[in-house]
Backbone as CSV, one residue per row, in Angstrom:
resi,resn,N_x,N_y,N_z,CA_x,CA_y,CA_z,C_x,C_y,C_z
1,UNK,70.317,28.852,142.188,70.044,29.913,143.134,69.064,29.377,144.175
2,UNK,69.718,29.571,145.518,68.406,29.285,146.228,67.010,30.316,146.482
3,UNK,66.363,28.672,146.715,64.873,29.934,146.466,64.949,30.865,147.891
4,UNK,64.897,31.066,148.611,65.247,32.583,149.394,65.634,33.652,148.812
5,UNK,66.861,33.559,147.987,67.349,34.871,147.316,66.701,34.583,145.828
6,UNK,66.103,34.149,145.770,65.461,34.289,144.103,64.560,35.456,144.265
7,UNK,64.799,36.724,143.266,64.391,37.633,143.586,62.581,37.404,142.966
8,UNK,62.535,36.612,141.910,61.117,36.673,141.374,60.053,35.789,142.389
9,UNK,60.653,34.824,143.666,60.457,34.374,144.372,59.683,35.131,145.439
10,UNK,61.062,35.842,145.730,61.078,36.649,147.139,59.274,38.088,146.792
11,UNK,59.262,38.584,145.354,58.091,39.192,144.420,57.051,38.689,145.103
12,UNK,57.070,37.351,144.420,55.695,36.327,144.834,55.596,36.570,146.232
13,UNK,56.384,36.276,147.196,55.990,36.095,148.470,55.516,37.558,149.195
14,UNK,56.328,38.925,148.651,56.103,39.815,149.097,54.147,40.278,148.604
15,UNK,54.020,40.235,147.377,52.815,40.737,146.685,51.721,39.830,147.350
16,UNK,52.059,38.465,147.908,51.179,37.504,148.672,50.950,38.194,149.710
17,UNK,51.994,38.195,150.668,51.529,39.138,152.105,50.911,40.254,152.061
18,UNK,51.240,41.269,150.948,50.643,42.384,151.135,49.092,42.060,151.092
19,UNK,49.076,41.393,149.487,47.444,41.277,149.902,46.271,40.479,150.895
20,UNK,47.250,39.423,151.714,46.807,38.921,153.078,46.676,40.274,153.847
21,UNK,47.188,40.753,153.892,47.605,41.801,155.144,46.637,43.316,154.491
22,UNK,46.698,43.481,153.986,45.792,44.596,153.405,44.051,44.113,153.206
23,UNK,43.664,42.656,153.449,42.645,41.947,152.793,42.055,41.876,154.585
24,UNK,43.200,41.859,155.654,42.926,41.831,157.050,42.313,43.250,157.344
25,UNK,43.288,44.516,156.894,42.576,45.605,156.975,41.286,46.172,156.675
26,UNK,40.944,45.390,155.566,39.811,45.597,154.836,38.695,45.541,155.420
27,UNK,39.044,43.812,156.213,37.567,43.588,156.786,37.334,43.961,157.749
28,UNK,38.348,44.529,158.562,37.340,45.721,159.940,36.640,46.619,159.252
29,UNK,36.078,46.954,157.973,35.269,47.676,157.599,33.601,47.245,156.896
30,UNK,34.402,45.847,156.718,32.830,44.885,156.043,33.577,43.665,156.192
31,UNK,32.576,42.409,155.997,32.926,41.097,156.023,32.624,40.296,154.841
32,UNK,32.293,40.835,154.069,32.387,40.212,152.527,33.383,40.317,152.607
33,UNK,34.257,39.268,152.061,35.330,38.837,151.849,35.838,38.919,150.234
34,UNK,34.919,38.984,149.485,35.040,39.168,147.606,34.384,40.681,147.661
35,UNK,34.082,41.513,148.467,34.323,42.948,148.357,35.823,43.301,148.868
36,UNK,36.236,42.844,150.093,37.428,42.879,150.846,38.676,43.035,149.633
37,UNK,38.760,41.639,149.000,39.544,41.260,148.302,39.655,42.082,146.600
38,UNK,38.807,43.003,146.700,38.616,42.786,144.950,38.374,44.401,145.397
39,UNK,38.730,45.060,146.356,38.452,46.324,146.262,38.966,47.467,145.366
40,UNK,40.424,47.100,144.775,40.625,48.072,143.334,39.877,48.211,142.170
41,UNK,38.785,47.142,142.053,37.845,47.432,141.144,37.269,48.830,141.683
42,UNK,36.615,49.162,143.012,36.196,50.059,143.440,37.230,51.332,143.571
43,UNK,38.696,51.154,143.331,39.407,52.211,143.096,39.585,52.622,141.678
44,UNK,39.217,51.302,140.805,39.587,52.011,139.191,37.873,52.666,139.345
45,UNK,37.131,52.303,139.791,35.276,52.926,139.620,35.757,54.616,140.235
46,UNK,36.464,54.673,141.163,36.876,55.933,141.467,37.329,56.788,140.859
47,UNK,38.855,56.474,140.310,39.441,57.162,139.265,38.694,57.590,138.207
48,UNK,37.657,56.853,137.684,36.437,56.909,136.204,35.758,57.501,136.438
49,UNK,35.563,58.375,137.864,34.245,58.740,138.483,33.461,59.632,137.505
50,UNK,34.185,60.358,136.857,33.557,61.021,135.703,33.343,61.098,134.129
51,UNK,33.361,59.216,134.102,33.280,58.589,132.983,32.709,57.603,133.193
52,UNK,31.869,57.254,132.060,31.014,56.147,132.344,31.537,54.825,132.715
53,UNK,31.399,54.210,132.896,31.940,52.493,133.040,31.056,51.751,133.163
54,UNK,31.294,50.879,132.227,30.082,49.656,132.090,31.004,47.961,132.099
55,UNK,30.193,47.320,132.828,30.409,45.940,133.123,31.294,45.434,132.037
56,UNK,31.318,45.360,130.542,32.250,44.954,129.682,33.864,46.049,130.138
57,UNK,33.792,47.057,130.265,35.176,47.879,130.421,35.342,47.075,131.185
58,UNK,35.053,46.866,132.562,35.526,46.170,133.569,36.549,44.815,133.195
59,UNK,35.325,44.608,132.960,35.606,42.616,132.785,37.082,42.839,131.459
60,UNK,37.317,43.810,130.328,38.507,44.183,129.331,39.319,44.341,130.423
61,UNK,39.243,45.250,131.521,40.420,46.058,131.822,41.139,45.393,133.096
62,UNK,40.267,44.352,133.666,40.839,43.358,135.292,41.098,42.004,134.271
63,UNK,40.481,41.742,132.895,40.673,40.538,132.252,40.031,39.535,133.222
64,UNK,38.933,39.546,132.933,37.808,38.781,134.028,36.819,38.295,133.235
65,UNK,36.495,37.021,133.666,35.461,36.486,132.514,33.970,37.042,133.276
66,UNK,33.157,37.296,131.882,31.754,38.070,132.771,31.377,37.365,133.653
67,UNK,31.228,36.028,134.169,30.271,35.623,135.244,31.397,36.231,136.101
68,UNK,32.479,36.267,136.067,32.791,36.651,137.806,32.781,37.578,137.756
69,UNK,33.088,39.190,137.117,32.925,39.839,137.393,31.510,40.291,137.920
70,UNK,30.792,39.652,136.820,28.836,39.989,137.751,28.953,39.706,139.105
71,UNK,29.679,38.153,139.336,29.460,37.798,140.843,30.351,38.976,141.957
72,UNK,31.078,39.917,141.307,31.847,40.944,142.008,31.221,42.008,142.407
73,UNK,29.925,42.361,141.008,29.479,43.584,141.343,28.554,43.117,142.269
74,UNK,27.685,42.318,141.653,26.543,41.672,142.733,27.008,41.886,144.001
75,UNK,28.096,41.488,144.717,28.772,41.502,145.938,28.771,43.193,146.705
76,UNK,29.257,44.462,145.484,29.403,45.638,145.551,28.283,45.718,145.513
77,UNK,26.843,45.420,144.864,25.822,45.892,144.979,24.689,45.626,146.705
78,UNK,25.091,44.126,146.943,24.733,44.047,147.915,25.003,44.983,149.195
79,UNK,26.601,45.022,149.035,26.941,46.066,150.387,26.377,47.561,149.808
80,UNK,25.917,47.923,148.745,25.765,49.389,149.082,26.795,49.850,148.360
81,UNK,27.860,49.477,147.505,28.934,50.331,147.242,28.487,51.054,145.932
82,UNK,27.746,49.821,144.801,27.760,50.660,143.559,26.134,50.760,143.131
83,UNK,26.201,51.105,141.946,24.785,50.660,141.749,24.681,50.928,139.953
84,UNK,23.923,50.243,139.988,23.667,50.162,138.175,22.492,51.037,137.736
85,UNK,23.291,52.152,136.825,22.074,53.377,136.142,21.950,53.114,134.994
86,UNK,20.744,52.865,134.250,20.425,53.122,133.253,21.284,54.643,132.091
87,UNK,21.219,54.096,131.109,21.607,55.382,130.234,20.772,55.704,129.193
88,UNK,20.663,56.893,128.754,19.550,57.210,127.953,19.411,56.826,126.499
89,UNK,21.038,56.642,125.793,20.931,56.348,124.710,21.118,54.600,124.406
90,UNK,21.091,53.707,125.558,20.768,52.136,124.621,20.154,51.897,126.240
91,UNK,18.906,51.420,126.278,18.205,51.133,127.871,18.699,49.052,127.959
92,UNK,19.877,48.877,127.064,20.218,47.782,127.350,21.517,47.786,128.528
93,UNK,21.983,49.122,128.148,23.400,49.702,128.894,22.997,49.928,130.243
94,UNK,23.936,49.415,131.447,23.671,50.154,132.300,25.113,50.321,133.317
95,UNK,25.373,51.861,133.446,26.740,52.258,133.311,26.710,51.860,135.306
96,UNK,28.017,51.412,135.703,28.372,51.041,136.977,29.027,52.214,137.923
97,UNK,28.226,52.763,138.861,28.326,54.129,139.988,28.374,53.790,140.920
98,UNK,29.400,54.535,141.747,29.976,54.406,143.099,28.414,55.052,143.723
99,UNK,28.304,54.662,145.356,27.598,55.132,145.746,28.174,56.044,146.796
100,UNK,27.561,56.764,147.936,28.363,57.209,149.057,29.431,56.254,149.928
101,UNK,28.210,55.180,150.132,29.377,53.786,150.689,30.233,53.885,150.203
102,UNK,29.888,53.628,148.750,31.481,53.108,148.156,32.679,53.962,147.927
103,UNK,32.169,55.419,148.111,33.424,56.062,147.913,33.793,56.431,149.645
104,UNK,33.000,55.892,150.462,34.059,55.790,151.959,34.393,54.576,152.103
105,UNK,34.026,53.479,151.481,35.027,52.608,150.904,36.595,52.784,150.874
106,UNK,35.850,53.431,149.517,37.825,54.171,148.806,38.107,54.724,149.770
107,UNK,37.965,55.562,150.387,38.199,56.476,151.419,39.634,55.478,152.794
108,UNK,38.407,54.458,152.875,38.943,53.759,153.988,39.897,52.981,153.118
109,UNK,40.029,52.562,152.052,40.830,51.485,151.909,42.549,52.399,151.579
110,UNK,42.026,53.750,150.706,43.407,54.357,150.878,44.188,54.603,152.174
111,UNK,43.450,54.975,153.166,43.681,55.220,154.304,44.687,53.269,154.572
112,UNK,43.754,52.758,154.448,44.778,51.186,154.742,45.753,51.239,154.102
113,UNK,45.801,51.380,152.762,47.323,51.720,151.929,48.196,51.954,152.509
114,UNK,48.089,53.660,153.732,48.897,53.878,154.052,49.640,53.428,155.381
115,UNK,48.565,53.039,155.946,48.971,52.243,157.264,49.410,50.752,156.836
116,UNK,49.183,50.171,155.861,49.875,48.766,155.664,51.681,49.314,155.055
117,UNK,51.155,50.526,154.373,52.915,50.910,153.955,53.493,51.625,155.011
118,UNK,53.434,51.968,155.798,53.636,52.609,156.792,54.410,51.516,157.838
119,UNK,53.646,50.383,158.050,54.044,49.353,158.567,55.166,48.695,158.390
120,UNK,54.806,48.653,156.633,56.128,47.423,155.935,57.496,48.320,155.900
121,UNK,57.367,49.860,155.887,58.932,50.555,156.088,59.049,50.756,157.299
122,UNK,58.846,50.257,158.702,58.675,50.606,159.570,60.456,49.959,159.923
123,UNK,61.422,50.861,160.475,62.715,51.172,160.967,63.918,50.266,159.109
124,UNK,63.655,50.790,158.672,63.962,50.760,157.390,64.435,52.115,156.733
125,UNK,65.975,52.635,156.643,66.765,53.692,156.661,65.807,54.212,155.482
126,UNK,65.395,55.538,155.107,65.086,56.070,154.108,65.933,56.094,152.818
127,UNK,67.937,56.076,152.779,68.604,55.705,151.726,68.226,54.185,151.102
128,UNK,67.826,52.897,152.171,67.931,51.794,151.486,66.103,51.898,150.828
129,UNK,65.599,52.767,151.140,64.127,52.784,150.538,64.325,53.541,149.422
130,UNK,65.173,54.461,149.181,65.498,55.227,147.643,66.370,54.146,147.088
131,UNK,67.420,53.452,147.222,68.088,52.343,146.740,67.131,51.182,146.199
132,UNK,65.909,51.135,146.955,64.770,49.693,146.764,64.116,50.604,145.277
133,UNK,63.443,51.696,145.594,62.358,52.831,144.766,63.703,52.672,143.198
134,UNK,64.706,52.768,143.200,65.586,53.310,141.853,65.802,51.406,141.399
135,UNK,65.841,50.605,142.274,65.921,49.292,141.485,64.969,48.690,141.052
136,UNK,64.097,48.672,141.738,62.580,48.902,140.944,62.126,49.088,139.901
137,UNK,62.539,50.024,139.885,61.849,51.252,138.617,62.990,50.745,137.376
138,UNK,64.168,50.262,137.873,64.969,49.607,136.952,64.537,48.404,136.316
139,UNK,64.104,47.984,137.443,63.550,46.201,136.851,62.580,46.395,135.842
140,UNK,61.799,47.250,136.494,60.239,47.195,135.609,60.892,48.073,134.060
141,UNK,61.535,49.044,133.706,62.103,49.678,132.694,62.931,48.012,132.025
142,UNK,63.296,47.483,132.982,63.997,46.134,132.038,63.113,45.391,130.881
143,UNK,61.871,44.892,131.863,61.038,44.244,131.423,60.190,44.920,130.589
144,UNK,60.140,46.071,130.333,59.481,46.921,129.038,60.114,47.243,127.914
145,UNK,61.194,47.027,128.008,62.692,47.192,126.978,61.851,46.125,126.385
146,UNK,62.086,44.625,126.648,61.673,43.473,126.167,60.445,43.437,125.190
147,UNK,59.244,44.392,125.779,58.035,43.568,125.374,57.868,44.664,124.282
C-alpha cells in the first residue's frame, strides 16, 4: 500500500497538523510554548474542577514521569494558570487549582477548538462529514473489540 493512502499513516499526519495548528492558536494567547502545547492538562484540571487533583493523578492519568510533569505545572504555575493548595488532612498533599487565568485559558483554548474545526471542515459536504463521523466511530469500536 502506498504510504499516501495508508490510512494509519494518513492518522499520524492528520493528529500532527492539528496539533501544529492548534499549538499556533494557542500562542496568540501566551508564549510559553510547554503551556501552549500541554494545554489539555488544563482541560482535564477543568473537567475535575470539583474534585481534588493532585500531581500523582496527573502524572497516572497523561502517563508522565513526575519530573516532567512538575516541569509542566511549574510552567502553569509561572503563567498564573494553577496553583498548589494545601489540604487539611496530610500538609504533605497539595491538591492542583485552576486559577482565573487558567480557566480563561480553557475558555480561550475551547474557543480555538472551534475555530481550528471550523477551518479543517471548511467546504466539505456535511453527508461526507457524517460518512467520516460513522467510520470513525467504526474503527475505534474495531479496535476495542480486540483489546
Amino acid at each position: 500500500m502506498e504510504e499516501q493512502q495508508n490510512i494509519m499513516y494518513q492518522l499520524h499526519l492528520i493528529g500532527r497538523e492539528i496539533k501544529q495548528e492548534f499549538a499556533k492558536l494557542q500562542l496568540e494567547y501566551i508564549d510559553d510554548r510547554t503551556v501552549a502545547t500541554h494545554g489539555w492538562i488544563i482541560g482535564y484540571l477543568y473537567e475535575q474542577r470539583d474534585h481534588d487533583v493532585y500531581q500523582k493523578d496527573l502524572e497516572r492519568k497523561f502517563h508522565m514521569a513526575p519530573s516532567t510533569m512538575t516541569t509542566i505545572l511549574q510552567s502553569y504555575e509561572h503563567v498564573g494558570y494553577i496553583q498548589r493548595v494545601s489540604v487539611s488532612h496530610d500538609a504533605r498533599l497539595k491538591k492542583i487549582a485552576l486559577t482565573e487565568a487558567g480557566l480563561q485559558f480553557q475558555k480561550n483554548s475551547m474557543e480555538n477548538f472551534k475555530r481550528l474545526e471550523q477551518r479543517m471542515l471548511e467546504q466539505i459536504p456535511a453527508e461526507d462529514i457524517e460518512v467520516f463521523q460513522r467510520v470513525f466511530a467504526q474503527m475505534i469500536d474495531n479496535l476495542k473489540e480486540e483489546s
